[in-house]
C-alpha positions as CSV (number, residue, x, y, z in Angstrom):
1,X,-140.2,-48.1,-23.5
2,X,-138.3,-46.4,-20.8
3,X,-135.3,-44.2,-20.7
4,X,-132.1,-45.4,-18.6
5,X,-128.9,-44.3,-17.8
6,X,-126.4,-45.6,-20.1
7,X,-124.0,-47.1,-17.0
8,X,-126.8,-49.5,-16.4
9,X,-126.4,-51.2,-19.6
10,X,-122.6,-50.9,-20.5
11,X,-122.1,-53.7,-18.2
12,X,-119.3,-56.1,-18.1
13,X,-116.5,-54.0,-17.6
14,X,-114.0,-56.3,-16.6
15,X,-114.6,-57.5,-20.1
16,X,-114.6,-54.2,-21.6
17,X,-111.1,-53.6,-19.9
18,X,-109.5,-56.8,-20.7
19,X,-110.6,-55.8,-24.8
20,X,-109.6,-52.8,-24.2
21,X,-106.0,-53.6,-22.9
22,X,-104.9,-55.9,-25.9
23,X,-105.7,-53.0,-28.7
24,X,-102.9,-51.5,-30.3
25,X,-101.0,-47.9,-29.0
26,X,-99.4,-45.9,-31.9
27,X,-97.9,-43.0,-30.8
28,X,-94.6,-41.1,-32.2
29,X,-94.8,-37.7,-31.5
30,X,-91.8,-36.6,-29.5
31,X,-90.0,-39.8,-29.7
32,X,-87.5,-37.9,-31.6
33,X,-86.7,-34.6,-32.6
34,X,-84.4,-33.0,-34.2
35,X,-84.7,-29.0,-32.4
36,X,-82.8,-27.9,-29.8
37,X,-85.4,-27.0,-28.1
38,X,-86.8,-30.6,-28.0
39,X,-89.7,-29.4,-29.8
40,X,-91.2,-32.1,-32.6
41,X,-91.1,-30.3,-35.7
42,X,-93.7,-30.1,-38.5
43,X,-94.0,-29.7,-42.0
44,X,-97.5,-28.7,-43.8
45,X,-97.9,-29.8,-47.1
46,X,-101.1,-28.5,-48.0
47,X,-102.6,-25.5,-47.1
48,X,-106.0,-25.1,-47.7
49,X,-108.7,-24.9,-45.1
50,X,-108.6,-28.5,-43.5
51,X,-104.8,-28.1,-43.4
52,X,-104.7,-24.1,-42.4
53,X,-107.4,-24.8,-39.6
54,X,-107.5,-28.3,-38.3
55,X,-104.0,-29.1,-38.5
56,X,-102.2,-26.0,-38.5
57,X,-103.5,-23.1,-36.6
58,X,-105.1,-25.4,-33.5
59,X,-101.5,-27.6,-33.5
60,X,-99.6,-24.3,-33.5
61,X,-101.6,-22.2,-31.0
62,X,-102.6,-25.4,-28.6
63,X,-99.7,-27.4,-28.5
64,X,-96.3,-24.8,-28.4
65,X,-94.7,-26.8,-25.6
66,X,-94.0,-29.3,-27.8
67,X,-94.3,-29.2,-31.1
68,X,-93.0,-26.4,-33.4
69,X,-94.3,-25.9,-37.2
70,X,-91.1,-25.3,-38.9
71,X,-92.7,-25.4,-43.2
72,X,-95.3,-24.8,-45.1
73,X,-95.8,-26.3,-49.0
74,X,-98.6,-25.9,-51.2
75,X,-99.1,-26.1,-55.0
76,X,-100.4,-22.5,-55.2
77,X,-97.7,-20.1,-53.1
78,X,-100.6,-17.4,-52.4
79,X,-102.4,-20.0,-50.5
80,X,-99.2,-20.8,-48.3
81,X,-98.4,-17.6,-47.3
82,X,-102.3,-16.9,-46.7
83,X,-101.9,-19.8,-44.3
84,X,-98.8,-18.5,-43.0
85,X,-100.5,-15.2,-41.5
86,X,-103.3,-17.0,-40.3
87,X,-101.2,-19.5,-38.3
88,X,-99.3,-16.2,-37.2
89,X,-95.6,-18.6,-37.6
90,X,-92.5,-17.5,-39.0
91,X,-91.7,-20.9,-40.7
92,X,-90.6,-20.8,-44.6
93,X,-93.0,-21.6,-47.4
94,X,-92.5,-23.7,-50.3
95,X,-93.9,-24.6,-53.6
96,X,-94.6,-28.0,-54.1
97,X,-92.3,-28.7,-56.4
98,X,-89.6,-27.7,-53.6
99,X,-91.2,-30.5,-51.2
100,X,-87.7,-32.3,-51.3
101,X,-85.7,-29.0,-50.8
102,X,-87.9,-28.5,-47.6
103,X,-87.0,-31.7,-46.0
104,X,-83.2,-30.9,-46.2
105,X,-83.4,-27.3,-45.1
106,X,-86.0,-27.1,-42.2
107,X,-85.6,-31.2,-41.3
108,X,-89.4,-31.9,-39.7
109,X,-89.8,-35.0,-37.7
110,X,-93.1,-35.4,-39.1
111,X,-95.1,-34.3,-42.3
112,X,-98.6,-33.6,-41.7
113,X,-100.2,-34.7,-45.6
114,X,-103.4,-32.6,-46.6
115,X,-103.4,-31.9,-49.9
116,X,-105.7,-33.1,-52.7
117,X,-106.7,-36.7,-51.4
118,X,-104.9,-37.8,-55.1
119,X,-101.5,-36.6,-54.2
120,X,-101.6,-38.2,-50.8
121,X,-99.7,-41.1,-52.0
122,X,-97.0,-39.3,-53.3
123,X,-96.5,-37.1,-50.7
124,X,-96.6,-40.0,-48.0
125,X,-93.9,-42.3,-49.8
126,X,-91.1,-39.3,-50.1
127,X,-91.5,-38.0,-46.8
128,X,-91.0,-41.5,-45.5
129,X,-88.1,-42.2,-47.8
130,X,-86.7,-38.7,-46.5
131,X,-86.6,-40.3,-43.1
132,X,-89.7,-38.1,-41.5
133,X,-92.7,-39.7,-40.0
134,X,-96.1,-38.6,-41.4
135,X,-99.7,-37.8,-40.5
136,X,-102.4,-37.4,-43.2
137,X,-105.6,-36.6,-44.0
138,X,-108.6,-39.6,-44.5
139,X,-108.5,-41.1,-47.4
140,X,-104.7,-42.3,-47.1
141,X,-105.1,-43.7,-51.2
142,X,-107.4,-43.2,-53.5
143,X,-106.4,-46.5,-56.0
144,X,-105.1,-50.1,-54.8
145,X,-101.7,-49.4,-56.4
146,X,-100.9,-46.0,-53.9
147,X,-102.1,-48.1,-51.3
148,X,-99.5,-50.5,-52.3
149,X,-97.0,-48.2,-52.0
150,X,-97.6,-46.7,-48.9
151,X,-97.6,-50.2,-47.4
152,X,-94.0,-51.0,-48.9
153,X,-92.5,-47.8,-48.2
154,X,-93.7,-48.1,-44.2
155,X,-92.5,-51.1,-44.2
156,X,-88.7,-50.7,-45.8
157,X,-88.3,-47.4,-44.5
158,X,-89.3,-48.3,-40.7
159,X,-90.9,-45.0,-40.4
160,X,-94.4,-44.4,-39.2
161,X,-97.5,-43.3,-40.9
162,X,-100.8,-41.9,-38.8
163,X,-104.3,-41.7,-40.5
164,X,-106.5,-38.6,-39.1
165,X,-109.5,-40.5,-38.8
166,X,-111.4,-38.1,-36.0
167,X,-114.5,-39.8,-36.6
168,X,-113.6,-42.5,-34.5
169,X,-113.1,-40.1,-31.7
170,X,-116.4,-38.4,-31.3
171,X,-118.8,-39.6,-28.3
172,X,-121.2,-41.4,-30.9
173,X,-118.3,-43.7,-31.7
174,X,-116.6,-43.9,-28.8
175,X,-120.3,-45.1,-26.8
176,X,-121.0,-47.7,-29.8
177,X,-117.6,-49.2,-29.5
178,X,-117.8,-49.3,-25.5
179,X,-120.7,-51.0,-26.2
180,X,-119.7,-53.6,-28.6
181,X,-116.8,-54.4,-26.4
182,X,-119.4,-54.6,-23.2
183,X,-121.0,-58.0,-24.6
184,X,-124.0,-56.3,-24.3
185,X,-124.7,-57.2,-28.0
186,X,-123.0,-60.7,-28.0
187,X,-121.8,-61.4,-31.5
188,X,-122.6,-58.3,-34.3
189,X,-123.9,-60.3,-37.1
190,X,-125.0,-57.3,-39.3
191,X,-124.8,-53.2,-39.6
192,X,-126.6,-50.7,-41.5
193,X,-125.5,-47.4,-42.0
194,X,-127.0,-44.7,-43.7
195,X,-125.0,-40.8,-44.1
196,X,-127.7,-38.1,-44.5
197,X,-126.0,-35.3,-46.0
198,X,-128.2,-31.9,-47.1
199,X,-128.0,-29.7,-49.4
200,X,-125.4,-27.2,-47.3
201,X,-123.2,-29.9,-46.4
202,X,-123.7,-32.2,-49.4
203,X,-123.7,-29.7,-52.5
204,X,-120.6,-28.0,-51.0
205,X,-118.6,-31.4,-52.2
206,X,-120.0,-31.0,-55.8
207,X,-118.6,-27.3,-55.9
208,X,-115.0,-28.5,-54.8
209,X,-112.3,-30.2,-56.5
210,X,-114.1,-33.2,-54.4
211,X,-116.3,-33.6,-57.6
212,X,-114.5,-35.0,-59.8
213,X,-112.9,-39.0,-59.6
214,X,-109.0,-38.3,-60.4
215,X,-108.7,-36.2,-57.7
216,X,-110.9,-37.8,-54.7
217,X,-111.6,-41.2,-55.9
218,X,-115.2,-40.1,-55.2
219,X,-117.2,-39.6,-51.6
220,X,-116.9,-43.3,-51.6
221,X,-113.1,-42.6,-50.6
222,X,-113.2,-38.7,-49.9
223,X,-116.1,-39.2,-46.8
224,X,-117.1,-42.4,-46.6
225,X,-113.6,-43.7,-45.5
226,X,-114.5,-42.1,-41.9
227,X,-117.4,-44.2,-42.0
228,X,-116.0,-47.9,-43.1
229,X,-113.0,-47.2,-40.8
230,X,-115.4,-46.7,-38.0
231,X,-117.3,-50.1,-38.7
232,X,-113.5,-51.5,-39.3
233,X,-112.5,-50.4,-35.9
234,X,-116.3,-51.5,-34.3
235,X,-115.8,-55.1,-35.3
236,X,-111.9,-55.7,-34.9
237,X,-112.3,-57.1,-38.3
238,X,-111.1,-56.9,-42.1
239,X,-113.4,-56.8,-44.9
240,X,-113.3,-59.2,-47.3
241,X,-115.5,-58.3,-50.0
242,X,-117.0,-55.1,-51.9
243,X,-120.7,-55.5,-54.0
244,X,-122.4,-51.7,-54.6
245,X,-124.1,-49.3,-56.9
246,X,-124.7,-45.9,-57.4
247,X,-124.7,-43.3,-59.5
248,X,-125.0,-39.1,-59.9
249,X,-129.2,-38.5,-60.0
250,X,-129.1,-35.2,-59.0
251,X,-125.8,-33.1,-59.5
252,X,-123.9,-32.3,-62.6
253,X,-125.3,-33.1,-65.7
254,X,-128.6,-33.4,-64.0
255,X,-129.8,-29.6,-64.9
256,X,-130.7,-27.6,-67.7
257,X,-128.2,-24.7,-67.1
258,X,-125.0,-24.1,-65.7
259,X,-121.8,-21.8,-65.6
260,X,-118.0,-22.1,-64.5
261,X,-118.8,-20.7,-60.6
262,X,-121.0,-19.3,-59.0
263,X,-119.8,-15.7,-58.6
264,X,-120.7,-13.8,-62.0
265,X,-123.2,-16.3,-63.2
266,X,-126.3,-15.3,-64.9
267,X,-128.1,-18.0,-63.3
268,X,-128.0,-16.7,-59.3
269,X,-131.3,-15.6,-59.0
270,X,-133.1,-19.1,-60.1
271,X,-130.2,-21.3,-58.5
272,X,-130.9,-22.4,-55.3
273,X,-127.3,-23.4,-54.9
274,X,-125.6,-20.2,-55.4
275,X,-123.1,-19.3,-52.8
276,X,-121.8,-15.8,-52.5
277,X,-118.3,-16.5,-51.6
278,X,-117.2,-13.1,-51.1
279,X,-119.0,-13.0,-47.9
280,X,-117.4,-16.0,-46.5
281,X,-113.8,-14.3,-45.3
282,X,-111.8,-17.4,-45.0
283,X,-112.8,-18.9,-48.5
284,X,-111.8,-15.1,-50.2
285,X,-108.7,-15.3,-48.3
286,X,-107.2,-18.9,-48.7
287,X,-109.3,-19.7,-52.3
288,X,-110.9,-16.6,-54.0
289,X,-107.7,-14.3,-53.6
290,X,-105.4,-16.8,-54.6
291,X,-106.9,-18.0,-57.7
292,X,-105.2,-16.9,-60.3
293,X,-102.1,-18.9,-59.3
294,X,-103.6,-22.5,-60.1
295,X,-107.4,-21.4,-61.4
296,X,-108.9,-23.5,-58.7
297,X,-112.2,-21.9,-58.3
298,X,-113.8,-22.7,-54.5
299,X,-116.9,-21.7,-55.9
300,X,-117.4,-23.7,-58.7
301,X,-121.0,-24.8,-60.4
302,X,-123.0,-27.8,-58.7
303,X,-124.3,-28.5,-62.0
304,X,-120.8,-28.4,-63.8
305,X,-120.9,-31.3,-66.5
306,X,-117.5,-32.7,-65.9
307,X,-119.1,-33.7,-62.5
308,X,-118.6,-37.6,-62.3
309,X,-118.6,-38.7,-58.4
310,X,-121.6,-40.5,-57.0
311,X,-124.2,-38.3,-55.5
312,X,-126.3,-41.5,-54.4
313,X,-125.0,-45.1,-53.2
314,X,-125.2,-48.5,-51.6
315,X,-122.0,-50.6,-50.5
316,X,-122.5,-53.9,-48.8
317,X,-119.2,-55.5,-47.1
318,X,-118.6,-59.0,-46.0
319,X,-116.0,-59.3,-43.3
320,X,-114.0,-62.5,-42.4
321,X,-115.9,-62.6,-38.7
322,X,-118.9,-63.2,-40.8
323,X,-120.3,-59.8,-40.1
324,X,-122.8,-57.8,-43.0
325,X,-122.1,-54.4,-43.3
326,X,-125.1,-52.6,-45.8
327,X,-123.8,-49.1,-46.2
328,X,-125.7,-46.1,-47.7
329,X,-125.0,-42.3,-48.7
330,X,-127.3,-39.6,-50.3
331,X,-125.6,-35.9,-50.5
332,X,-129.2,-33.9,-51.5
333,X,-131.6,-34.7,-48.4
334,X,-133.4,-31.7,-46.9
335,X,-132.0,-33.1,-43.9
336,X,-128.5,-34.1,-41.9
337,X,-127.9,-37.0,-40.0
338,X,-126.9,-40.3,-39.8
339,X,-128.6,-43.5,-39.0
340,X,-126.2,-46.7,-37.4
341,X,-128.0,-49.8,-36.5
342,X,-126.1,-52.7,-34.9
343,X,-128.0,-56.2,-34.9
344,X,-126.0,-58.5,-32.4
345,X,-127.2,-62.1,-31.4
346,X,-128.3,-60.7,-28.2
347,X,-130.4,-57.5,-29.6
348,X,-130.5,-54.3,-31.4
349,X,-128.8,-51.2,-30.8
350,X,-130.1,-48.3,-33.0
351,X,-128.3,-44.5,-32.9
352,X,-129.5,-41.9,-34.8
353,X,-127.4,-38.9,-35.1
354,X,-129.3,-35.2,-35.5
355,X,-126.5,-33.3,-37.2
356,X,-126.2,-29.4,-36.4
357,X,-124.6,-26.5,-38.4
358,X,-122.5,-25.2,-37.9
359,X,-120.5,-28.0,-37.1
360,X,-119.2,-26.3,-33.6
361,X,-122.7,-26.6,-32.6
362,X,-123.3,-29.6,-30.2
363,X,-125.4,-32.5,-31.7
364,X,-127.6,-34.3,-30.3
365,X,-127.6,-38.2,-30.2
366,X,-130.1,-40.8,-29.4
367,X,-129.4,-44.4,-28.7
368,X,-132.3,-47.0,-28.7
369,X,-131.0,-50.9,-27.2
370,X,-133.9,-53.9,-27.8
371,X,-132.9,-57.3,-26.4
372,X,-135.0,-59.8,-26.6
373,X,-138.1,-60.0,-24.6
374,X,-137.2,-56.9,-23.2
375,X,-138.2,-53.4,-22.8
376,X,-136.1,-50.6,-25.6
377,X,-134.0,-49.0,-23.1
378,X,-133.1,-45.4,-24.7
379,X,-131.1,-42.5,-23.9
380,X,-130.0,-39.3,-25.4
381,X,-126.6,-37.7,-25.5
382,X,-124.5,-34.8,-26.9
383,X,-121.4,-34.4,-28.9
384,X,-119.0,-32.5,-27.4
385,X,-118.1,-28.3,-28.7
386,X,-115.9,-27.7,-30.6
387,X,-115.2,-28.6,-34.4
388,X,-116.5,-32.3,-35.7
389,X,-117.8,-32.6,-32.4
390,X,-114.8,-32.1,-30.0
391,X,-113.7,-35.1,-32.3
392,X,-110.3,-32.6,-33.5
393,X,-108.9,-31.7,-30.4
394,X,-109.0,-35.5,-29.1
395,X,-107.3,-36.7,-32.0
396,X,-104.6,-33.6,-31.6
397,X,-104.4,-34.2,-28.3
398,X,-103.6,-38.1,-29.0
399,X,-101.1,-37.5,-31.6
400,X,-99.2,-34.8,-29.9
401,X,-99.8,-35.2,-26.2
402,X,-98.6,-38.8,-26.3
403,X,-99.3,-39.8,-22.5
404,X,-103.0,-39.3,-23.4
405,X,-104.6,-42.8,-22.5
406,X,-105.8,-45.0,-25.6
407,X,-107.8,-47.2,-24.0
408,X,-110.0,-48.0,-27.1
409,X,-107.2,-48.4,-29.5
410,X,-108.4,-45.1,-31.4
411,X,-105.2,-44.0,-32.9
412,X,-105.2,-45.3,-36.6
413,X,-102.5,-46.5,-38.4
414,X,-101.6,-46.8,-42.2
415,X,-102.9,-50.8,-42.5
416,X,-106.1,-48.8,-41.1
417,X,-106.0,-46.1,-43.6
418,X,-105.3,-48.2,-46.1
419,X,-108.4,-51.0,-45.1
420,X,-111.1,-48.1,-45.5
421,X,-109.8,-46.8,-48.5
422,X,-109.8,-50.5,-50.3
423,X,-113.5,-50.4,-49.1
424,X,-114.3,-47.3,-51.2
425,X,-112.0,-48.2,-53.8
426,X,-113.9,-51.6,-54.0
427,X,-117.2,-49.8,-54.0
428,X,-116.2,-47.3,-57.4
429,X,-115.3,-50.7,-58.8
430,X,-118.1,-52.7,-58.7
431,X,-119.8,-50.1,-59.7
432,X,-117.9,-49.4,-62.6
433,X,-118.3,-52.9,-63.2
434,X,-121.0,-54.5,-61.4
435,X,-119.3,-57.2,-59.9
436,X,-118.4,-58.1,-56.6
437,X,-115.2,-57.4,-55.5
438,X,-112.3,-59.3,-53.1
439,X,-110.1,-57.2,-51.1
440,X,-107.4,-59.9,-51.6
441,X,-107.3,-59.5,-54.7
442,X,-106.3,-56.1,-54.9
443,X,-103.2,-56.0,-52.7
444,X,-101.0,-58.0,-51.0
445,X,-99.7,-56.9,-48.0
446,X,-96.0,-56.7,-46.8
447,X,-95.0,-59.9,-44.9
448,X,-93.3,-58.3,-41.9
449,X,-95.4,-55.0,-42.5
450,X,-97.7,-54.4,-39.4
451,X,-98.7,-50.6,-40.6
């Protein structure tokens, strides 16, 4: 075994750049706008922290020359104005119920979709019937019918929808799909994939609203869409059917005690999950102080009983170039990481992640490649700083800076969004129901719809 330099191996690249030149470029920001400045402007609808910090505060502060955030909406009106302050912006806040009467008074060029992954759907459609453009948050659907009409609206509206899928935009993605596209592999006949999450990281889902099925569709949807969009975009290729199982082995139900949350709970002392959320400024400010407008609790109990998501799970996909994906996620491991092997008909490339918290922190990467009758070439890497590994200010920067090159057709559409989501969607099914199940059978597309 010896280690290399990864140049030696990519290989190929008049290959690499002919693949490269044929994948798709989605792009509207600043096409239109309707300021007199020239300045695209946005709308918020959701304001808690993914909204307030990834797409809010970053997109205000790092991209003023062009863009301007003219609204925010949110269910709970605390939480908006919260936001509001903390994006230091003069734009007028709404209630949800006022989404319409935003549109007609402030007039965004795009809606930027980050509320509850349930209400994504409805979201999505009425800004696109309102005549805006929109970018939301992974998944874009949580059930084959939303899906459904996303796809028609896009399509008879003629506006555009944009999936925030930064996953595909951190180095470890980015260096498997060079890779792929490199021939070094030849043909990928099969992919495992296995998401480490611990118990920071993975209990933190079971406090949220994340929890519970009618509101994320379950981590098969609410995280594990990054990872089937990532194998999506690896292959260039749609899945074509869903077999999986899982179940909840360690949250919810499965303890003898148990409150509402966790502040004021006489169990803190023997709960190894208890989070004091009063020390955590941003939560107190955009969750604990605004409570008692909607009774969402950011702190609520691991062990609640009304807990019904998957804490453990195993997804196989077939896809129509013959590829195997066997996919994998456990959310209670003493550890973080994530384990992606590629098998190709000319080797076997391996990359374990070692996951850091916090998430600013760089991570460190290894990649292992085995061909046959040949020595493991390996080599090391790090993600970039920054959060989800430098992953959010690429995909900022590719959405709003829109002479930022594409070459590996990273920007994700709504047939992309809607692709992962039918994966996880699939995946609750046949568990549900323990039979396989056929993406074609769920939806048909739009003829002329391209998405």
């Amino acid at each position: 075994m010896k280690a290399t330099n990864r140049r030696d191996f990519l290989g190929n690249a008049a290959k690499l750049a002919v693949a490269a030149s044929v994948l798709p470029v989605y792009s509207f920001a600043n096409d239109k706008t309707s300021a007199p400045t020239g300045k695209t402007r946005l709308a918020l609808v959701g304001t808690g922290f993914r909204g307030t910090y990834t797409w809010g505060k970053p997109v205000v502060e790092g991209y003023k020359d062009l863009v301007e955030m003219v609204a925010l909406c949110d269910v709970n009106p605390k939480r908006a104005a919260v936001a509001k302050a903390i994006m230091g912006i003069s734009a007028k806040t709404y209630e949800a119920k006022d989404f319409d009467l935003m549109i007609s008074e402030t007039k965004p060029d795009i809606v930027i979709v980050t509320t509850t992954d349930c209400f994504h759907e409805k979201y999505i459609v009425r800004a696109l019937e309102l005549g805006c453009d929109v970018i939301v948050e992974k998944p874009i659907a949580i059930d084959a019918v939303q899906c459904k009409h996303i796809a028609d609206t896009e399509n008879r509206t003629g506006k555009m929808v944009l999936v925030g899928f930064n996953a595909r935009h951190e180095n470890l993605s980015i260096e498997i799909k060079k890779i792929i596209l490199s021939g070094e592999l030849g043909k990928i006949i099969s992919i495992d994939y296995q998401e480490c999450l611990n118990t920071l990281h993975g209990a933190d889902y079971f406090r949220r609203w994340h929890s519970k099925k009618k509101y994320s569709g379950s981590l098969l949807l609410h995280k594990a869409s990054h990872h089937f969009d990532m194998v999506n975009w690896f292959l260039d290729s749609d899945p074509v059917d869903v077999q999986a199982i899982g179940k909840l082995a360690f949250y919810g139900h499965n303890n003898n005690y148990r409150s509402r949350n966790c502040r004021n709970c006489s169990f803190a002392e023997k709960c190894k999950f208890y989070w004091d959320m009063t020390k955590d400024e941003v939560a107190m400010k955009l969750y604990g102080n605004c409570e008692n407008e909607d009774n969402y609790y950011r702190d609520g109990c691991v062990w609640d009983n009304e807990i019904d998501i998957y804490d453990t799970s195993s997804v196989q996909v077939n896809y129509d170039n013959g590829t195997e994906l066997t996919y994998s996620m456990n959310t209670f491991l003493p550890f973080e990481g994530q384990l992606i092997c590629l098998s190709g008909e000319f080797g076997r490339l391996e990359v374990r992640l070692n996951d850091q918290q916090p998430w600013a922190v760089p991570a460190e990467m290894e990649f292992r490649l085995t061909k046959d009758r040949e020595t493991t070439r390996v080599w090391t890497s790090k993600s970039e700083a920054g959060t989800h590994g430098g992953a959010d200010d690429r995909i900022r920067n590719m959405i709003f800076r829109k002479e930022t090159p594409d070459p590996l057709g990273a920007r994700a559409g709504s047939r992309a969004g809607i692709l992962s989501s039918l994966i996880g969607i699939a995946a609750r099914q046949s568990i549900e129901t323990g039979q396989k199940i056929k993406i074609a059978d769920m939806i048909n597309f739009p003829n002329s719809w391209k998405g």
